[in-house]
C-alpha positions as protocol buffer text, in pm:
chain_id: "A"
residue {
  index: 1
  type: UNK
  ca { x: -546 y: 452 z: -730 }
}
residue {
  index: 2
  type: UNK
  ca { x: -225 y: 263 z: -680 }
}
residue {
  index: 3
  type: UNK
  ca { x: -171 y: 208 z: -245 }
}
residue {
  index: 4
  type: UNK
  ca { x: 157 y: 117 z: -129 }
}
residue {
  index: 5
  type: UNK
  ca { x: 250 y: 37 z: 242 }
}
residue {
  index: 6
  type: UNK
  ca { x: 571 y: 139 z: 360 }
}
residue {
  index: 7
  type: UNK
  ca { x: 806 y: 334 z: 207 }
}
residue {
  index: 8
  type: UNK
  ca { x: 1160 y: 196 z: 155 }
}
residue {
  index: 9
  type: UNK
  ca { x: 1384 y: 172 z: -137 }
}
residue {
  index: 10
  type: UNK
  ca { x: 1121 y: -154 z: -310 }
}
residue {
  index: 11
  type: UNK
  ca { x: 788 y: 91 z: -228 }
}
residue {
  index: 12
  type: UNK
  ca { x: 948 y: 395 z: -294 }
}
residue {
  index: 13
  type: UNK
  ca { x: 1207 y: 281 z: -602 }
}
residue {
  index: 14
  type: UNK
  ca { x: 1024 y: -9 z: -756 }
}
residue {
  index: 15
  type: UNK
  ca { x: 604 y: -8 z: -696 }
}
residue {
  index: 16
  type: UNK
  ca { x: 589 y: 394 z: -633 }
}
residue {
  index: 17
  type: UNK
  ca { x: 794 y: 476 z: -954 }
}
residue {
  index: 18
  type: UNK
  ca { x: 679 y: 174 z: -1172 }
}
residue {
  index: 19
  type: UNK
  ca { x: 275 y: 241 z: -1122 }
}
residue {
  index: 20
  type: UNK
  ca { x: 379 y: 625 z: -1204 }
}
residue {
  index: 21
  type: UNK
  ca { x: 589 y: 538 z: -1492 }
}
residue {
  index: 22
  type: UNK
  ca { x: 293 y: 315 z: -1615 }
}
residue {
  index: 23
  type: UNK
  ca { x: 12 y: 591 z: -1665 }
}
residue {
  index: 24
  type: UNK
  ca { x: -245 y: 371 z: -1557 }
}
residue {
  index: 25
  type: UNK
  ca { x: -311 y: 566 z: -1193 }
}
residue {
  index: 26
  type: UNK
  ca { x: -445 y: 910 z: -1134 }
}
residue {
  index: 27
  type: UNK
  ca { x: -341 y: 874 z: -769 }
}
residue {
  index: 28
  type: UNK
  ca { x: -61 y: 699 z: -577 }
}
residue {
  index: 29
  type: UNK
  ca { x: -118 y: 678 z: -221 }
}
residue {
  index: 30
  type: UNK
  ca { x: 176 y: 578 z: 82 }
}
residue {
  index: 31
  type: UNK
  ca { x: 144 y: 457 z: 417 }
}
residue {
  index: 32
  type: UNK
  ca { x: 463 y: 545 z: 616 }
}
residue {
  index: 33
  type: UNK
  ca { x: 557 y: 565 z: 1001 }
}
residue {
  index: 34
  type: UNK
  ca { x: 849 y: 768 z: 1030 }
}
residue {
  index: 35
  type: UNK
  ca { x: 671 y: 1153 z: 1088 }
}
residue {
  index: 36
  type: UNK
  ca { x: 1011 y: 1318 z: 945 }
}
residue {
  index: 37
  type: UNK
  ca { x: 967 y: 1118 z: 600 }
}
residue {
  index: 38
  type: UNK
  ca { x: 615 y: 1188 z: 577 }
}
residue {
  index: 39
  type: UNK
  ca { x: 639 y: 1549 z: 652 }
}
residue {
  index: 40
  type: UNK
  ca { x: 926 y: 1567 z: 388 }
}
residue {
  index: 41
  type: UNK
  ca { x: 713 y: 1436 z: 144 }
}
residue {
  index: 42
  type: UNK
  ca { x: 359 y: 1587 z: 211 }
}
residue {
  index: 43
  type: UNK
  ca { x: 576 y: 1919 z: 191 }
}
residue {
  index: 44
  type: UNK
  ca { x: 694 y: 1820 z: -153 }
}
residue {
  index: 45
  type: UNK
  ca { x: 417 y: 1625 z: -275 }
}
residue {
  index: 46
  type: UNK
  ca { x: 717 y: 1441 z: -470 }
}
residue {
  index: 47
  type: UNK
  ca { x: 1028 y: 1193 z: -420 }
}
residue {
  index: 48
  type: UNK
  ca { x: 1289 y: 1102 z: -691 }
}
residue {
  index: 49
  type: UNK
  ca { x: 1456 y: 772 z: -788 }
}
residue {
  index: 50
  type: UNK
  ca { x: 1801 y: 753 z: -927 }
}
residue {
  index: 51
  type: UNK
  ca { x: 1768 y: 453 z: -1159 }
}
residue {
  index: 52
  type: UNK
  ca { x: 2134 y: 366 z: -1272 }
}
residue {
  index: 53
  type: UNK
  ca { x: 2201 y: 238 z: -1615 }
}
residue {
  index: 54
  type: UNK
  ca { x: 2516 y: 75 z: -1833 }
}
residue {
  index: 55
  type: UNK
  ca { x: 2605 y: 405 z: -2019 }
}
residue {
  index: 56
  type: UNK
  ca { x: 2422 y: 703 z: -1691 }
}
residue {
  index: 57
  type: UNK
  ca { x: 2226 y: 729 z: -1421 }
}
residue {
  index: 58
  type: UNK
  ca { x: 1851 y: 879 z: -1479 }
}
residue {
  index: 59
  type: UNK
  ca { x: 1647 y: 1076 z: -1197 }
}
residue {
  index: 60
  type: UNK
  ca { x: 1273 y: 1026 z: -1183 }
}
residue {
  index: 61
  type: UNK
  ca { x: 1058 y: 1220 z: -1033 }
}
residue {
  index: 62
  type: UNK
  ca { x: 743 y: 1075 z: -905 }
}
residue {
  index: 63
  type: UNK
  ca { x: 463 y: 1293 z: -854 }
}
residue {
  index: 64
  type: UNK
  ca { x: 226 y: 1404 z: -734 }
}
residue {
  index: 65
  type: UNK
  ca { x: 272 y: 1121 z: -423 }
}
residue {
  index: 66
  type: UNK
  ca { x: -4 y: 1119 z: -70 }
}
residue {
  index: 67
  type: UNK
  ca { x: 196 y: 992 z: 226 }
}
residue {
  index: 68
  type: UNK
  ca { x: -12 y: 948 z: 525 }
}
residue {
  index: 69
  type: UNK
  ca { x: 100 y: 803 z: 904 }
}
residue {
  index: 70
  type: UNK
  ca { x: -167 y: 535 z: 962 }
}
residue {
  index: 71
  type: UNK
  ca { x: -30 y: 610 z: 1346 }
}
residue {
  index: 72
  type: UNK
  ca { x: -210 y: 940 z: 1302 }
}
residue {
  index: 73
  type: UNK
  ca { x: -625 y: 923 z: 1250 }
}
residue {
  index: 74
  type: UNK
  ca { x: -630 y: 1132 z: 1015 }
}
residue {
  index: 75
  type: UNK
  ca { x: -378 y: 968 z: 812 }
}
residue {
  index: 76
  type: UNK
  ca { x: -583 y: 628 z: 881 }
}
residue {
  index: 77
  type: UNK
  ca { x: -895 y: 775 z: 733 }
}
residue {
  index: 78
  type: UNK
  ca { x: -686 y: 874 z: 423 }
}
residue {
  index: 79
  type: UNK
  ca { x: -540 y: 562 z: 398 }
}
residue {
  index: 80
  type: UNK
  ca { x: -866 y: 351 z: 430 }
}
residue {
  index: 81
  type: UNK
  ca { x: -1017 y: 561 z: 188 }
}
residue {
  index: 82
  type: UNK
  ca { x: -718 y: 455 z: -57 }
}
residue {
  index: 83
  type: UNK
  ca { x: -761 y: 172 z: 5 }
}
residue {
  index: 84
  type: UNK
  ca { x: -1137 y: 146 z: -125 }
}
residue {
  index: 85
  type: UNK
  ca { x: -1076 y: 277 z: -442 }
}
residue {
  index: 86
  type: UNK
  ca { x: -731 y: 123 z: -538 }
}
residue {
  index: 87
  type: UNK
  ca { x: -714 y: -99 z: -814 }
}
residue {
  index: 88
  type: UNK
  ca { x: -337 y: -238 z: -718 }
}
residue {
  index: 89
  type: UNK
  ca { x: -173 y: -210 z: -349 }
}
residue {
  index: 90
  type: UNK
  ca { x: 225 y: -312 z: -260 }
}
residue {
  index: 91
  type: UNK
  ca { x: 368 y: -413 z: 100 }
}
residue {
  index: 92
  type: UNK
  ca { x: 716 y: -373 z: 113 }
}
residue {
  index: 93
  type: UNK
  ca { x: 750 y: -334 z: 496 }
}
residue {
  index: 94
  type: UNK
  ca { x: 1070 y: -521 z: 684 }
}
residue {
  index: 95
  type: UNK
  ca { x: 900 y: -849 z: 779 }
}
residue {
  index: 96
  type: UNK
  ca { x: 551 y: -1028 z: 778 }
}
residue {
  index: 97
  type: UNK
  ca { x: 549 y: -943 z: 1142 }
}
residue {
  index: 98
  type: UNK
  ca { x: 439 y: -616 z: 1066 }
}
residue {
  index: 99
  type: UNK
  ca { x: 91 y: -694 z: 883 }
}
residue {
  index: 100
  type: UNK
  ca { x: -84 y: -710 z: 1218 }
}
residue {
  index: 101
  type: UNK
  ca { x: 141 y: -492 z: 1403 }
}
residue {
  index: 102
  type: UNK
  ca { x: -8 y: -169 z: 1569 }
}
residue {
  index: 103
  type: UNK
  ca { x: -376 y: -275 z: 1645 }
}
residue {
  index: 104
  type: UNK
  ca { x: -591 y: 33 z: 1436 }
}
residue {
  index: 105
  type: UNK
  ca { x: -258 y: 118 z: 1238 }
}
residue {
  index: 106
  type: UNK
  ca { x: -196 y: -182 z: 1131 }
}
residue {
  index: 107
  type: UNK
  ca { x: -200 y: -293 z: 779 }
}
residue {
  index: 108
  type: UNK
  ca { x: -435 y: -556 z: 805 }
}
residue {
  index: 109
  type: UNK
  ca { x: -669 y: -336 z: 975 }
}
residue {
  index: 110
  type: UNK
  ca { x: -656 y: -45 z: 743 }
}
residue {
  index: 111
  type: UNK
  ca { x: -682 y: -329 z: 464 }
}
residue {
  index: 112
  type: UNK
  ca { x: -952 y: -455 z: 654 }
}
residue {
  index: 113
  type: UNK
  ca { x: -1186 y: -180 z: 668 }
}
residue {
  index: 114
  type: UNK
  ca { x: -1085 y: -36 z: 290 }
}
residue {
  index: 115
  type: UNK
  ca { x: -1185 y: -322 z: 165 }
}
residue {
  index: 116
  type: UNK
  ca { x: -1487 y: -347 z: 351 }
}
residue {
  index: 117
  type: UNK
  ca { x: -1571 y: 21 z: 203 }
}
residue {
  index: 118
  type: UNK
  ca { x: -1438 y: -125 z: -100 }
}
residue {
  index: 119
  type: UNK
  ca { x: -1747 y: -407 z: -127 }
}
residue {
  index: 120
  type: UNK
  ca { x: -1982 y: -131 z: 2 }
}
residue {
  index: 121
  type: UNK
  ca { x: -1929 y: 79 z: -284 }
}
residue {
  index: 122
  type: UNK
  ca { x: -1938 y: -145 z: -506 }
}
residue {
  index: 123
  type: UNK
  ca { x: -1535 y: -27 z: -533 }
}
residue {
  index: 124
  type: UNK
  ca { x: -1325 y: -205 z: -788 }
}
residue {
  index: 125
  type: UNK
  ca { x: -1113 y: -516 z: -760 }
}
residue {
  index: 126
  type: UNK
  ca { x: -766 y: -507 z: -601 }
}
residue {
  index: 127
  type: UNK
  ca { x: -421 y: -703 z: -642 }
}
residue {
  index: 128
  type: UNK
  ca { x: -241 y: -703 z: -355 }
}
residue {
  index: 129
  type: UNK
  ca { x: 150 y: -768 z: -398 }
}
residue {
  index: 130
  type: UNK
  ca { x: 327 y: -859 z: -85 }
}
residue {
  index: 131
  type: UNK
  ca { x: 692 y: -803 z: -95 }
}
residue {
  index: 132
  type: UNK
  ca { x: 832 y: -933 z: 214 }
}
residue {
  index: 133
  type: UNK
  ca { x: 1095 y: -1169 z: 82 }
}
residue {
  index: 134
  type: UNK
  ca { x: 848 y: -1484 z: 298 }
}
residue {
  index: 135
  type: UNK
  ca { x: 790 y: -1750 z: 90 }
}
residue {
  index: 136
  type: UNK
  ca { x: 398 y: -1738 z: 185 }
}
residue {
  index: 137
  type: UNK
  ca { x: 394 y: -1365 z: 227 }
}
residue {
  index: 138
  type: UNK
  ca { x: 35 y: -1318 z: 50 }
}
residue {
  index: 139
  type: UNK
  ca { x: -132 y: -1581 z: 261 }
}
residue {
  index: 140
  type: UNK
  ca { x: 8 y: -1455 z: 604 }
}
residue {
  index: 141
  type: UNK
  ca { x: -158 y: -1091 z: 470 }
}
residue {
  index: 142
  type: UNK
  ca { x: -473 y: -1230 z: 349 }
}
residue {
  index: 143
  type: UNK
  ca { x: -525 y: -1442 z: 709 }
}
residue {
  index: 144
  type: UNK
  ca { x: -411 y: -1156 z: 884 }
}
residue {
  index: 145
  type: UNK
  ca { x: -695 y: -922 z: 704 }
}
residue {
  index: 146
  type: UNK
  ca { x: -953 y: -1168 z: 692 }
}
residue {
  index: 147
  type: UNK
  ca { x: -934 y: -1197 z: 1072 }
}
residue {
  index: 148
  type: UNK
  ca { x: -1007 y: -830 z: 1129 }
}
residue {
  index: 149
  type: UNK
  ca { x: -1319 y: -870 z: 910 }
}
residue {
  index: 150
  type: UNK
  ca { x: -1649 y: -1037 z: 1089 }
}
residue {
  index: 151
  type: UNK
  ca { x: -1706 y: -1379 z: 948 }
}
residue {
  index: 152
  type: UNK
  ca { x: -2051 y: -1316 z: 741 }
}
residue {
  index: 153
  type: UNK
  ca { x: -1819 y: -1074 z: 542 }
}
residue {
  index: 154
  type: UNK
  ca { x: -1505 y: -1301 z: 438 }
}
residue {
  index: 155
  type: UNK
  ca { x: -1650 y: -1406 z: 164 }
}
residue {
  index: 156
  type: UNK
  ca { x: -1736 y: -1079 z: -32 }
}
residue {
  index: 157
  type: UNK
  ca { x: -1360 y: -912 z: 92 }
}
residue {
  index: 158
  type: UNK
  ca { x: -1197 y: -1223 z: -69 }
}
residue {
  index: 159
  type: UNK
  ca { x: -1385 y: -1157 z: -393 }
}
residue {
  index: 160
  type: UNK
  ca { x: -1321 y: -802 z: -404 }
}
residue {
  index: 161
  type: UNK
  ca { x: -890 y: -861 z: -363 }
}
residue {
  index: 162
  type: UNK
  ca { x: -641 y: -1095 z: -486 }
}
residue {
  index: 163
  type: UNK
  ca { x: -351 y: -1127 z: -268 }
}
residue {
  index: 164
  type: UNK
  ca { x: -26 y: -1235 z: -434 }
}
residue {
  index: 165
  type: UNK
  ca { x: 330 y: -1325 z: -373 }
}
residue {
  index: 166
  type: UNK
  ca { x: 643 y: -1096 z: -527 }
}
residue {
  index: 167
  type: UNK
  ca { x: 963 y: -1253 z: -375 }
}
């Protein structure tokens, strides 16, 4: 399961179509605010990319794509769940600012508790890129996380996920 929060031109253009385009994930999962944008693509279950070239311009599909409002509860259960069985997750929101924005919607809530589940189930391990053009982008998510997560459990959510830097 690939996870990717937010879904702007870098989620949607760049992680979205490059983890489909790889093959390596039977599920690609989207967190995304905006209820027209989600509804558009719950309803198609797809998006496409025009990826310009030297000589044309090539349309990719991407599909099939989960978009879920982690404003909604439903949509946070979704995305939580995601979250516990991804192997690779992507922020590409508009600023660091956002990782703790939105108390129970927030990212590093819904990181918090997915990867909780995650070292529960015995889930797999997780790279985290954060995309936020911020030089220390990863470490502001992983201390944003870690603080939603009670102490005597730090330990096992930092082995479970590696958080790293994509500037």
């Amino acid at each position: 399961t690939f996870v990717g929060f937010g879904f702007g031109p870098i989620q949607a253009g760049l992680f979205l179509t490059e983890a489909f385009r790889s093959g390596n994930f039977g599920r690609l999962v989207v967190a995304e605010v905006i209820p027209e944008v989600v509804a558009a693509v719950q309803q198609a279950g797809r998006f496409t990319v025009n990826i310009g070239h030297t000589d044309r311009i090539e349309a990719v599909t991407v599909a099939p794509v989960e978009i879920y409002n982690p404003a909604v509860p439903d949509g946070r259960d979704a995305l939580i769940a995601a979250v516990s069985e991804a192997t690779e997750m992507a922020t590409a929101l508009p600023s660091v600012d956002f990782y703790a924005r939105g108390d129970e919607s927030s990212i590093a809530h819904l990181l918090a508790l997915g990867l909780q589940r995650k070292v529960d189930a015995h889930g797999p391990p997780a790279v985290i890129y954060a995309a936020e053009n911020h030089t220390r982008a990863a470490a502001l998510l992983e201390t944003a996380v870690l603080e939603k997560v009670p102490t005597h459990r730090r330990d096992s959510v930092r082995r479970c996920a590696q958080f790293i830097d994509t500037i």
